[in-house]
TIMI-2910 file (N, C-alpha, C, CB; in pm, 1 decimal, decimal comma, always signed):
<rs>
+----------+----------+----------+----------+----------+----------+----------+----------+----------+----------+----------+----------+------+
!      n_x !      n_y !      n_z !     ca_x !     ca_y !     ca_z !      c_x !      c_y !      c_z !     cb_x !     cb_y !     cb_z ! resn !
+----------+----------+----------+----------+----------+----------+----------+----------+----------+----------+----------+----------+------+
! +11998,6 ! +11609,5 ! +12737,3 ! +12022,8 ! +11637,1 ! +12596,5 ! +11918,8 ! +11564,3 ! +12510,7 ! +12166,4 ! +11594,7 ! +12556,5 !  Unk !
! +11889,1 ! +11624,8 ! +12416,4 ! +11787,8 ! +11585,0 ! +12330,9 ! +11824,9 ! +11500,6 ! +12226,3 ! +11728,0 ! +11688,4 ! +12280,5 !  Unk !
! +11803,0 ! +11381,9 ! +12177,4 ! +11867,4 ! +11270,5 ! +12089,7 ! +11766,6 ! +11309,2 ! +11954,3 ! +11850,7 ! +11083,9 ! +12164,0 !  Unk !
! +11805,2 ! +11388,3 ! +11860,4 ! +11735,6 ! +11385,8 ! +11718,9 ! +11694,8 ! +11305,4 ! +11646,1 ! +11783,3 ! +11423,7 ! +11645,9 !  Unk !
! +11757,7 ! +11166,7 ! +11643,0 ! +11754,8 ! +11057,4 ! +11597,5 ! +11639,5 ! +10980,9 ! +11659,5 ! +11875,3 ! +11005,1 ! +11610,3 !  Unk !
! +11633,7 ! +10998,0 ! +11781,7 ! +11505,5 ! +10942,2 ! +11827,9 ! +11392,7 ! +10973,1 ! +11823,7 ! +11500,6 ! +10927,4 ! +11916,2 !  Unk !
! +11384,1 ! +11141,9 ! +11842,8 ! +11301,6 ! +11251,3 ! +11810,2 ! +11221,9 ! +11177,0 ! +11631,0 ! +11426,1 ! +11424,5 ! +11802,0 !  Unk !
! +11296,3 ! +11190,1 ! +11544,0 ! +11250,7 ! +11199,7 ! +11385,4 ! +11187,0 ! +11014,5 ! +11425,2 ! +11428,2 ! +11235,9 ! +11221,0 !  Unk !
! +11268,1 ! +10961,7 ! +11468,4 ! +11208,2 ! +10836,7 ! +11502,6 ! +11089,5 ! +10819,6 ! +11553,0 ! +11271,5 ! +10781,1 ! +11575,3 !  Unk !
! +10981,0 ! +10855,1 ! +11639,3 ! +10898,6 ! +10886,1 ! +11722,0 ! +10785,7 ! +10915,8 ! +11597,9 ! +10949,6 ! +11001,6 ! +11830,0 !  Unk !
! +10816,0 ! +11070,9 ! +11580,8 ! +10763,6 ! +11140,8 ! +11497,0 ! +10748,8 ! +11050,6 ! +11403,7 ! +10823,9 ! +11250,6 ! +11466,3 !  Unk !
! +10810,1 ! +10966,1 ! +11284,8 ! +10765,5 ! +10900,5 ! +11190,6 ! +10678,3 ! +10783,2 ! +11242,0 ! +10871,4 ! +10865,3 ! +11112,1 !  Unk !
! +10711,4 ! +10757,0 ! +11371,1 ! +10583,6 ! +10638,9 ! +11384,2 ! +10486,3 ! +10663,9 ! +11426,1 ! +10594,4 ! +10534,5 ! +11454,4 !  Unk !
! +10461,0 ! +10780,5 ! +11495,7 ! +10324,1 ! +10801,1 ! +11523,0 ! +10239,8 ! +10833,0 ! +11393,4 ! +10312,5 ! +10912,3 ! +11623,8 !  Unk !
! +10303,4 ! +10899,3 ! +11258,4 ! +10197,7 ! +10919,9 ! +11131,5 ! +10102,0 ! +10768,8 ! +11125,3 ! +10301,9 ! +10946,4 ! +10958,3 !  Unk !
! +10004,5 ! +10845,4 ! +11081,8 !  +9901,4 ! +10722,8 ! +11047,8 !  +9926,0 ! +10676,6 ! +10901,2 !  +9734,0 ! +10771,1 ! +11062,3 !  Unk !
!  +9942,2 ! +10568,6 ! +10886,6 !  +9950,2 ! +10507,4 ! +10754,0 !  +9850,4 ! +10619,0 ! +10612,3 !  +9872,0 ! +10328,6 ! +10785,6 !  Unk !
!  +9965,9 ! +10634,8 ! +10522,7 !  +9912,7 ! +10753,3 ! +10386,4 !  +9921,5 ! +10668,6 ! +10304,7 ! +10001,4 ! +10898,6 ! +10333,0 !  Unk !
!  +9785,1 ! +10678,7 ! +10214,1 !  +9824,5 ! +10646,0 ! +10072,0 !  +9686,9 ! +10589,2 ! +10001,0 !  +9954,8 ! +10527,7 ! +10069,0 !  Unk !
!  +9690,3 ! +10507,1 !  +9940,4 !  +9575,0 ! +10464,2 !  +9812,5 !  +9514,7 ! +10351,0 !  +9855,1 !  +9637,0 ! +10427,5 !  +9655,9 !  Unk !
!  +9382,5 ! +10353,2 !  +9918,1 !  +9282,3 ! +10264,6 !  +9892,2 !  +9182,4 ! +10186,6 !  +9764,7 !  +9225,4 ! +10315,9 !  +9952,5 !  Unk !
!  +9138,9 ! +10091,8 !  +9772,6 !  +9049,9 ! +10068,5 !  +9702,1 !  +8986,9 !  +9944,1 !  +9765,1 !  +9093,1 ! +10064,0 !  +9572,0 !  Unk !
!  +8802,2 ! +10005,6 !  +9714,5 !  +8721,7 !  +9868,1 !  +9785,1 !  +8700,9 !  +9801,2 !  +9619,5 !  +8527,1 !  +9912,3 !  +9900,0 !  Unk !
!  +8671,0 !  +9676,1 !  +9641,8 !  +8644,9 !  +9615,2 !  +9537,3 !  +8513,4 !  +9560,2 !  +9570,3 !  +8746,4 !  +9525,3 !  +9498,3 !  Unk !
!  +8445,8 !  +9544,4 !  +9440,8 !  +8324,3 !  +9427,7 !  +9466,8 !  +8403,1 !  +9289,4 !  +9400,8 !  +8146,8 !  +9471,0 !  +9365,7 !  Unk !
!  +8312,9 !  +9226,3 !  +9488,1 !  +8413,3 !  +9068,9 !  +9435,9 !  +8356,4 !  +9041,6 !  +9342,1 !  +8423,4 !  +8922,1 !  +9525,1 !  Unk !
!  +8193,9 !  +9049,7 !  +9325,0 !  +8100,5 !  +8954,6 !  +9231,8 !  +8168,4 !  +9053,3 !  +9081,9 !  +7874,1 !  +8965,6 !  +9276,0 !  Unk !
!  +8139,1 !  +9135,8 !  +9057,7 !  +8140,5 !  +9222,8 !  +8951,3 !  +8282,9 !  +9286,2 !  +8930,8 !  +8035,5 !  +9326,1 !  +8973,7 !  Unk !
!  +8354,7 !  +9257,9 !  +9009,5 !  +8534,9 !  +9334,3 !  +9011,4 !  +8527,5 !  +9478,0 !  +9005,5 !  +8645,4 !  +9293,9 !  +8861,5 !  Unk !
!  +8408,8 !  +9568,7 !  +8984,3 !  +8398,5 !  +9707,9 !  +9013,9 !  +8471,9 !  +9717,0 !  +9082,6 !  +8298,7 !  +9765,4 !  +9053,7 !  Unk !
!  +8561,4 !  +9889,7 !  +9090,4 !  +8674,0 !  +9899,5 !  +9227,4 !  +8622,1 ! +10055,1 !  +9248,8 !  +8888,9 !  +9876,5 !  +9188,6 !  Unk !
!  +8611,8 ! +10045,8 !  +9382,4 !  +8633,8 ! +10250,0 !  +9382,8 !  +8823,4 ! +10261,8 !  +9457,1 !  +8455,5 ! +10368,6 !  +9567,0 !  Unk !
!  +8801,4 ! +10368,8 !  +9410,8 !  +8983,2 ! +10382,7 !  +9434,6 !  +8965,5 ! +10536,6 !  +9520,7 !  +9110,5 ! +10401,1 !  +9237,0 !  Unk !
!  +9060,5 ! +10569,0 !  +9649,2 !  +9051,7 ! +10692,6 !  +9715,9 !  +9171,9 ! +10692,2 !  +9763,6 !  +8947,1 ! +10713,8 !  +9814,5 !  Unk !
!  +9217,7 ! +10840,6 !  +9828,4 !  +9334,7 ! +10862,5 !  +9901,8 !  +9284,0 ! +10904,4 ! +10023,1 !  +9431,0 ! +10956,6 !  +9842,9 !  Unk !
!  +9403,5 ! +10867,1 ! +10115,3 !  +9365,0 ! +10911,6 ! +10309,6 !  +9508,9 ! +10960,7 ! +10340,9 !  +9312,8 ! +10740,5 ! +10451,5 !  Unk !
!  +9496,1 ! +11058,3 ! +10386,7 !  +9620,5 ! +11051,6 ! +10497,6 !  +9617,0 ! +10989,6 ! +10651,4 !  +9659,0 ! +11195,1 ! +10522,5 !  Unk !
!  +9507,6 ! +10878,1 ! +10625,7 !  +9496,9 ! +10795,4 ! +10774,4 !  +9390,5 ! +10653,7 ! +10707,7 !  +9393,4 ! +10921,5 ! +10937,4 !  Unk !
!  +9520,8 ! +10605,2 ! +10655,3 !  +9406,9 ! +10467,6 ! +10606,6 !  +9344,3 ! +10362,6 ! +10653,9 !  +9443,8 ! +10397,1 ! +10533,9 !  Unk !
!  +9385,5 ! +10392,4 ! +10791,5 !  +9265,4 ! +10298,7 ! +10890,9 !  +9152,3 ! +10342,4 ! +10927,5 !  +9303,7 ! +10261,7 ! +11019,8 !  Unk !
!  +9182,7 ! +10490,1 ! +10928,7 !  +9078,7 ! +10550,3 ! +11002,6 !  +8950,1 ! +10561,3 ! +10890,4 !  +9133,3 ! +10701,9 ! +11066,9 !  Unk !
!  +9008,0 ! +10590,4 ! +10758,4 !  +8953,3 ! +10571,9 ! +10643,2 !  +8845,4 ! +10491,7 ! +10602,1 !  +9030,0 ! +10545,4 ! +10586,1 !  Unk !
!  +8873,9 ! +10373,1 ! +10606,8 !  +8846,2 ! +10276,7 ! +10571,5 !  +8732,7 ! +10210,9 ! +10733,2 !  +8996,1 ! +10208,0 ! +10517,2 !  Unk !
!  +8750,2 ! +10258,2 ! +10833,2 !  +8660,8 ! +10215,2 ! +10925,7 !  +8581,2 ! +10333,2 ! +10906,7 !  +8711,9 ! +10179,9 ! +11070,0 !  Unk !
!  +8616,9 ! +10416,5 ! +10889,0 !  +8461,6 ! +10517,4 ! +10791,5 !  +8380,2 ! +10510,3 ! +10662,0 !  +8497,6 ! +10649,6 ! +10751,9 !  Unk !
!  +8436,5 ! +10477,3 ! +10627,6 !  +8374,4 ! +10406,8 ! +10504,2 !  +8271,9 ! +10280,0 ! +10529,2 !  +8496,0 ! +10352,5 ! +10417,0 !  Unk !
!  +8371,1 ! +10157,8 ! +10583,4 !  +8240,4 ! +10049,8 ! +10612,6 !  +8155,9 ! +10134,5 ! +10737,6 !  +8304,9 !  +9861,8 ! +10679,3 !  Unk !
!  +8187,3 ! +10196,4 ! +10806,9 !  +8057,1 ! +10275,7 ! +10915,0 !  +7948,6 ! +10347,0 ! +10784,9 !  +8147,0 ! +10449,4 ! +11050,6 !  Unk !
!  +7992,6 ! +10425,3 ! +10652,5 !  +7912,7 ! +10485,7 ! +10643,8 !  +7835,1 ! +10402,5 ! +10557,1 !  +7944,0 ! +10601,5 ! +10619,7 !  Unk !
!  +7890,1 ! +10301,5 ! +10473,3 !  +7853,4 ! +10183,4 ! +10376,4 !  +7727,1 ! +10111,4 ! +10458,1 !  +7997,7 ! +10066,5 ! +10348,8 !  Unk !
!  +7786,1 ! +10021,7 ! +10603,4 !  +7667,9 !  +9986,3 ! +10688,5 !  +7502,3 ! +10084,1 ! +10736,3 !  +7748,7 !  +9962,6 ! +10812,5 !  Unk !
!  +7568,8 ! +10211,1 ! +10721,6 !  +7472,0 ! +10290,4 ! +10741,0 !  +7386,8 ! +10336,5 ! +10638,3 !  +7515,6 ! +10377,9 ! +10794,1 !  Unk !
!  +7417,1 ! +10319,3 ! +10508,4 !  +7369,4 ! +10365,4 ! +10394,5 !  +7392,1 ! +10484,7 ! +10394,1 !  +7251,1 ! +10342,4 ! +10369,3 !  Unk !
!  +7495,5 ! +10599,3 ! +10405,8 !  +7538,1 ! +10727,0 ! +10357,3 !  +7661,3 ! +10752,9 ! +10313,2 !  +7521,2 ! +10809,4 ! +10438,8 !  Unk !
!  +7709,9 ! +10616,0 ! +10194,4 !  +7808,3 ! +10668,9 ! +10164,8 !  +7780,4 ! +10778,4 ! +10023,6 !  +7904,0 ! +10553,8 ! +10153,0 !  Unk !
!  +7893,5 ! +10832,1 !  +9987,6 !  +7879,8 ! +10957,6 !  +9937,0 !  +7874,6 ! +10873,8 !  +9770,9 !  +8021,0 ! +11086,0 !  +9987,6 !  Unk !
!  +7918,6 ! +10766,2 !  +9727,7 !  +7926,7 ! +10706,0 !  +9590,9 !  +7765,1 ! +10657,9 !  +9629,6 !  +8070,7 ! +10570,9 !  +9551,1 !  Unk !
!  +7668,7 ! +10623,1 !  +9551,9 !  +7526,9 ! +10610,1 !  +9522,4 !  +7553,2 ! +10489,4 !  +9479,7 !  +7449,6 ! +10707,7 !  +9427,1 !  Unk !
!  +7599,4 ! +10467,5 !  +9370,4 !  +7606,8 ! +10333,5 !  +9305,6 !  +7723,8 ! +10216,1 !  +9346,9 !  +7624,4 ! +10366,8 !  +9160,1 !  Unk !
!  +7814,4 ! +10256,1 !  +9422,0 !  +7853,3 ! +10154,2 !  +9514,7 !  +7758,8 ! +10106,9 !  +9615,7 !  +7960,9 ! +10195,8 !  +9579,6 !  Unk !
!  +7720,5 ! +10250,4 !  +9709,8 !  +7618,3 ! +10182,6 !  +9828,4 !  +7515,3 ! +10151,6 !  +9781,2 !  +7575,8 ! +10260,2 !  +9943,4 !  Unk !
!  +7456,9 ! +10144,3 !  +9642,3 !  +7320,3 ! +10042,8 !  +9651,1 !  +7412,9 !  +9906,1 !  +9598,3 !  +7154,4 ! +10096,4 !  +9521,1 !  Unk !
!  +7470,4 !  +9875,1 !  +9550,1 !  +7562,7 !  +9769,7 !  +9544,4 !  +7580,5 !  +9684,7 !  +9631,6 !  +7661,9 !  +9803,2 !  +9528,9 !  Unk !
!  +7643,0 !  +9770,3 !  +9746,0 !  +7689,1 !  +9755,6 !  +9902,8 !  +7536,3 !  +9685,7 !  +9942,0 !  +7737,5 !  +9935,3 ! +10002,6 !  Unk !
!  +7472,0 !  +9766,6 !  +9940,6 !  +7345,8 !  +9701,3 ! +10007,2 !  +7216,4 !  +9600,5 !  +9981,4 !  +7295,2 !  +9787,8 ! +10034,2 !  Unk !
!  +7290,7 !  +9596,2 !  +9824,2 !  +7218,3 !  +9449,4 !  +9776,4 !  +7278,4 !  +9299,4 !  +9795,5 !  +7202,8 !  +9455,8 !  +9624,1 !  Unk !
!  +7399,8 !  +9335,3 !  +9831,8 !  +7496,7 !  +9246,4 !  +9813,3 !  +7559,8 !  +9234,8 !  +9968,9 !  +7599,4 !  +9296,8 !  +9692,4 !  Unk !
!  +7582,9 !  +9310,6 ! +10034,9 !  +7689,7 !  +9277,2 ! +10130,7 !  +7767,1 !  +9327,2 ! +10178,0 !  +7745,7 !  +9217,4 ! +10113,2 !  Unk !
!  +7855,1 !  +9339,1 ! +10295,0 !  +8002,6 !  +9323,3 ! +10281,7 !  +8059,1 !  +9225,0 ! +10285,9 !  +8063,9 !  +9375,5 ! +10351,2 !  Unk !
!  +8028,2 !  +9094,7 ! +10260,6 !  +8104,5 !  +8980,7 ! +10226,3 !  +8126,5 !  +8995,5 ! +10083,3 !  +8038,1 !  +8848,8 ! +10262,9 !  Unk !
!  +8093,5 !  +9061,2 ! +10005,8 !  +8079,7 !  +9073,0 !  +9867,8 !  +8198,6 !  +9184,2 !  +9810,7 !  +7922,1 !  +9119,6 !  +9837,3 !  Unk !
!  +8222,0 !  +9280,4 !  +9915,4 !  +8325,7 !  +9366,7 !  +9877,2 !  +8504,7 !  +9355,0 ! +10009,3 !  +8223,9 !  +9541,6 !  +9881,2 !  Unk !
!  +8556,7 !  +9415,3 !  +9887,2 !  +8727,0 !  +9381,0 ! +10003,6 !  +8755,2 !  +9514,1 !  +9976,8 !  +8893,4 !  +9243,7 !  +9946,6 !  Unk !
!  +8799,2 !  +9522,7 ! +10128,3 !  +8834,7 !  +9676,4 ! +10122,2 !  +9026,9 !  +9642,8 ! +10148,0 !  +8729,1 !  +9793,9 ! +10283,9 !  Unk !
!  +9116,6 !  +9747,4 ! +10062,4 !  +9250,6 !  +9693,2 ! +10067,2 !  +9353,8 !  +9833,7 ! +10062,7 !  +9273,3 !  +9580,0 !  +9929,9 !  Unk !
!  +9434,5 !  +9808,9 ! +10140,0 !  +9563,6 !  +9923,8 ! +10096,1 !  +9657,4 !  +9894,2 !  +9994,2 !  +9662,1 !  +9952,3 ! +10211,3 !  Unk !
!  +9666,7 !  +9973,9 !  +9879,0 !  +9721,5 !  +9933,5 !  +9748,7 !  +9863,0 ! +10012,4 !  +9774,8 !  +9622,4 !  +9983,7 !  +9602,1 !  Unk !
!  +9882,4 ! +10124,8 !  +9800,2 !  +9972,9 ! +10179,7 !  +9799,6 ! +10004,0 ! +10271,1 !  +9958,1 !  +9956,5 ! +10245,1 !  +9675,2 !  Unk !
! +10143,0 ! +10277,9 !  +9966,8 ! +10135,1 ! +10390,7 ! +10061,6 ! +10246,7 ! +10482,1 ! +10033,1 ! +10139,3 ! +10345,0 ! +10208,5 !  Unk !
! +10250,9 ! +10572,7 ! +10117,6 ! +10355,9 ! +10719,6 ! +10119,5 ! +10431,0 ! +10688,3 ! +10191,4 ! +10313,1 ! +10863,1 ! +10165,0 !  Unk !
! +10614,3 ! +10661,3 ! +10166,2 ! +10716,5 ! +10670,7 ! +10286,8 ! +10662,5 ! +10820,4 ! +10367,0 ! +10904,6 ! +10680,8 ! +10219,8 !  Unk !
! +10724,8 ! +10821,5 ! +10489,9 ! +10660,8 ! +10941,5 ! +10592,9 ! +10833,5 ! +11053,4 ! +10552,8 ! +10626,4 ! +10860,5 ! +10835,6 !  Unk !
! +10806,7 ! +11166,6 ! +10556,1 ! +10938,1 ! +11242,2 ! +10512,6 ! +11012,9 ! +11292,9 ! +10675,0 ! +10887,9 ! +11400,9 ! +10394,3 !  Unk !
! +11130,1 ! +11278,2 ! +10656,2 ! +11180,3 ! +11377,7 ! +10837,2 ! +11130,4 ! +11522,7 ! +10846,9 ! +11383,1 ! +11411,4 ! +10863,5 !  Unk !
! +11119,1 ! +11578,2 ! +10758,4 ! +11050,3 ! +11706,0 ! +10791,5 ! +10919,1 ! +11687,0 ! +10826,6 ! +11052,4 ! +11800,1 ! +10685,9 !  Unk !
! +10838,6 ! +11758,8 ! +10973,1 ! +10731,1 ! +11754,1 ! +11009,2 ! +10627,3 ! +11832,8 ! +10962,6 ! +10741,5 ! +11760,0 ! +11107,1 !  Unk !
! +10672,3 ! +11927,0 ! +10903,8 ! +10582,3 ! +12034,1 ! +10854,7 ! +10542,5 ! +11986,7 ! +10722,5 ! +10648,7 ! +12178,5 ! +10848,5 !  Unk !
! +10627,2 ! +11897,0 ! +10629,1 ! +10586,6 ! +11804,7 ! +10516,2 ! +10437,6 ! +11823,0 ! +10472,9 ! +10608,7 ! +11654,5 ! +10559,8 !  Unk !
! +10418,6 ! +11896,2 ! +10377,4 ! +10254,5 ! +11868,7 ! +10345,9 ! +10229,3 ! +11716,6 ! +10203,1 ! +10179,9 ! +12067,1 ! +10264,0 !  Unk !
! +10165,7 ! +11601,8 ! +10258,4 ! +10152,0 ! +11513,9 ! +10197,0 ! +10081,7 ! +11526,2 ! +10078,9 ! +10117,3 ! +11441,7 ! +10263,0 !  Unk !
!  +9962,4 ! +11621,4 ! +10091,3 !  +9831,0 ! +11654,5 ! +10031,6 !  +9898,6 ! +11592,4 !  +9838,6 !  +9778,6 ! +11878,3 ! +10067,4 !  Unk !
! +10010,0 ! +11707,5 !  +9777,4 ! +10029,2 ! +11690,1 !  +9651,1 ! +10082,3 ! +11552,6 !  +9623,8 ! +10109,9 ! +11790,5 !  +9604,2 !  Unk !
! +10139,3 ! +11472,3 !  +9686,3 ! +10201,1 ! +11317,9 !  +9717,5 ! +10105,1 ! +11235,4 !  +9685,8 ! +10244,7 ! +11280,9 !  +9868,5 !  Unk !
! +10004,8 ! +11269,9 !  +9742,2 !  +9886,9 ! +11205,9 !  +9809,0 !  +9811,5 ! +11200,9 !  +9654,5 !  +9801,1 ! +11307,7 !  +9955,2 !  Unk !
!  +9751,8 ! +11319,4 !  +9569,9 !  +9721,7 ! +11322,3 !  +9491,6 !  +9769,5 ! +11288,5 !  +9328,2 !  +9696,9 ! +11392,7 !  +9530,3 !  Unk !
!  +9942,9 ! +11324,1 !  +9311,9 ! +10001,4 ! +11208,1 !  +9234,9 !  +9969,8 ! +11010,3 !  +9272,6 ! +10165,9 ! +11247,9 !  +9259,5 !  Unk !
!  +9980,5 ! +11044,6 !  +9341,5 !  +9934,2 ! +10863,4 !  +9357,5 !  +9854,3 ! +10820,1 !  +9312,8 !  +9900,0 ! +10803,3 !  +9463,5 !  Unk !
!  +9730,0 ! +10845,7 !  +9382,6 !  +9571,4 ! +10870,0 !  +9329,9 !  +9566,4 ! +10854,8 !  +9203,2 !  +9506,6 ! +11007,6 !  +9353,8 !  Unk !
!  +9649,2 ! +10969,7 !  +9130,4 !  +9614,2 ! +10940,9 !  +8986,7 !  +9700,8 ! +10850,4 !  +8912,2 !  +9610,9 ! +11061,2 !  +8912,4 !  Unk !
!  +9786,5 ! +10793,7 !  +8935,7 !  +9870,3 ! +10680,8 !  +8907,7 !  +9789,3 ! +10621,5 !  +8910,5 !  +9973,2 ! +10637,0 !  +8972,3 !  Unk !
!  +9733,0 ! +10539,2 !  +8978,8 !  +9645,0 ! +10411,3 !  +9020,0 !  +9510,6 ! +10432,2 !  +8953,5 !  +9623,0 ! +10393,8 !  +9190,2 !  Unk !
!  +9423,0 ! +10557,3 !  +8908,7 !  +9354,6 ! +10595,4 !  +8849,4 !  +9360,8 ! +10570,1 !  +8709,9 !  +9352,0 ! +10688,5 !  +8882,4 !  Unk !
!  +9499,3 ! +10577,1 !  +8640,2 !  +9527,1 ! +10543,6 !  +8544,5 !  +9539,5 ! +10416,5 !  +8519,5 !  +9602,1 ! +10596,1 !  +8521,8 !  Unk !
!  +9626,0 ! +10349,4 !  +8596,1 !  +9653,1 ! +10206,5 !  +8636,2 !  +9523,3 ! +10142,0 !  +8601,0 !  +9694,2 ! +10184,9 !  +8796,2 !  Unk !
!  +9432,7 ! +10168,9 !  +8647,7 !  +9306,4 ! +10053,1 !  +8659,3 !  +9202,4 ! +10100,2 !  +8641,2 !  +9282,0 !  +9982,3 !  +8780,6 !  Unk !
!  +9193,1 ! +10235,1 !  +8555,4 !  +9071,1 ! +10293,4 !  +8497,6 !  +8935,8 ! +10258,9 !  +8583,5 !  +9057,4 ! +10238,3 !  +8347,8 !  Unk !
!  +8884,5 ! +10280,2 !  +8687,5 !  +8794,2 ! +10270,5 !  +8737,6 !  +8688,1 ! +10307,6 !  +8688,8 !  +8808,3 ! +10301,7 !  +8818,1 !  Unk !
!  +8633,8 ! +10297,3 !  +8584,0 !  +8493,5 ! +10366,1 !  +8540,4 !  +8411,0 ! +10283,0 !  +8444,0 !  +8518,2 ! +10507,9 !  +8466,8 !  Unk !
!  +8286,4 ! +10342,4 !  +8411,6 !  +8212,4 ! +10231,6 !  +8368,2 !  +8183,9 ! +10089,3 !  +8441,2 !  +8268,9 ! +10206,9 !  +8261,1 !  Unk !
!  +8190,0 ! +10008,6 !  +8340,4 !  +8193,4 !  +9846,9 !  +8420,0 !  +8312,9 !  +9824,9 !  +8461,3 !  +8159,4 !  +9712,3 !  +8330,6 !  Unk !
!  +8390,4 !  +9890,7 !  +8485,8 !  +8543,6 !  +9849,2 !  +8560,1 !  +8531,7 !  +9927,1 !  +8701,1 !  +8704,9 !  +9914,6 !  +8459,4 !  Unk !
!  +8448,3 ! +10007,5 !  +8741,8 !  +8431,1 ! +10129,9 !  +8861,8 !  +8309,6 ! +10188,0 !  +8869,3 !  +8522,2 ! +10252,2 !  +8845,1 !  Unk !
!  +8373,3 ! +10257,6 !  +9049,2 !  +8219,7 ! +10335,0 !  +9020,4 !  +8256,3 ! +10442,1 !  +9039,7 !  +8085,8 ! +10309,9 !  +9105,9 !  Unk !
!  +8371,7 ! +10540,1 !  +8943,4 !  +8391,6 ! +10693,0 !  +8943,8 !  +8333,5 ! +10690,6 !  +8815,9 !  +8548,2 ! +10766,4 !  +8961,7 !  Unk !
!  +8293,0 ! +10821,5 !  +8790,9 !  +8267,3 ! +10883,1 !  +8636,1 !  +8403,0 ! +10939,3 !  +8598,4 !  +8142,1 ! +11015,8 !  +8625,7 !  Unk !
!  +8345,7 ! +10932,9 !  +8494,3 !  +8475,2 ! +11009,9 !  +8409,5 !  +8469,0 ! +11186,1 !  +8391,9 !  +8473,0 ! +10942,0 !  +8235,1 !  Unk !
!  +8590,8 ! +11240,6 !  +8360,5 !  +8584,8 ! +11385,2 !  +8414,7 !  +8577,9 ! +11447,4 !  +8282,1 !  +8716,4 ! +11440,4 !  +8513,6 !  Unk !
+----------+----------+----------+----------+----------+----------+----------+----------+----------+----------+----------+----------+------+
</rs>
């Protein structure tokens, strides 16, 4: 017999951690702010592409690369409880957040390195 309870159990722990990143520079407090539905995996792509010089922000990675990564903290600010339904699409979750925290801490200008829309 199949135990459901264990089943939804399983299933919620294997999700990879969802929700709102942000790297900071320490010297200057600039923040970039992003969403993952896998924030480890995220974030070890990011410093891979930061170390490599191809990340997709310009003015973080010349930042990044005048300075360091001792100079920036990369952090999980927020995350998504995981829902019992498996078919659950996070994506719109994912993107209310984002802009919470977007609002929250205005990233732009001398506070970030998004532009404004």
């Amino acid at each position: 017999m199949i135990n459901k309870k264990v089943l939804k159990q399983q299933y919620k722990e294997s999700l990879p951690s969802m929700g709102i990143y942000c790297i900071k520079n320490i010297t200057t407090g600039k923040v970039f702010i992003g969403k993952s539905s896998d924030l480890r995996g995220k974030l070890n792509s990011i410093k891979f592409q930061l170390n490599h010089g191809s990340f997709i922000n310009g003015e973080l990675q010349k930042d990044y690369n005048n300075s360091g990564e001792n100079d920036f903290s990369f952090e999980v600010i927020d995350t998504l409880e995981t829902k019992e339904d498996p078919a659950y699409d996070y994506s719109r979750d994912l993107r209310i957040l984002e802009q919470m925290w977007f609002e929250k801490l205005q990233p732009y200008d001398d506070a970030g390195y998004h532009k404004r829309k």
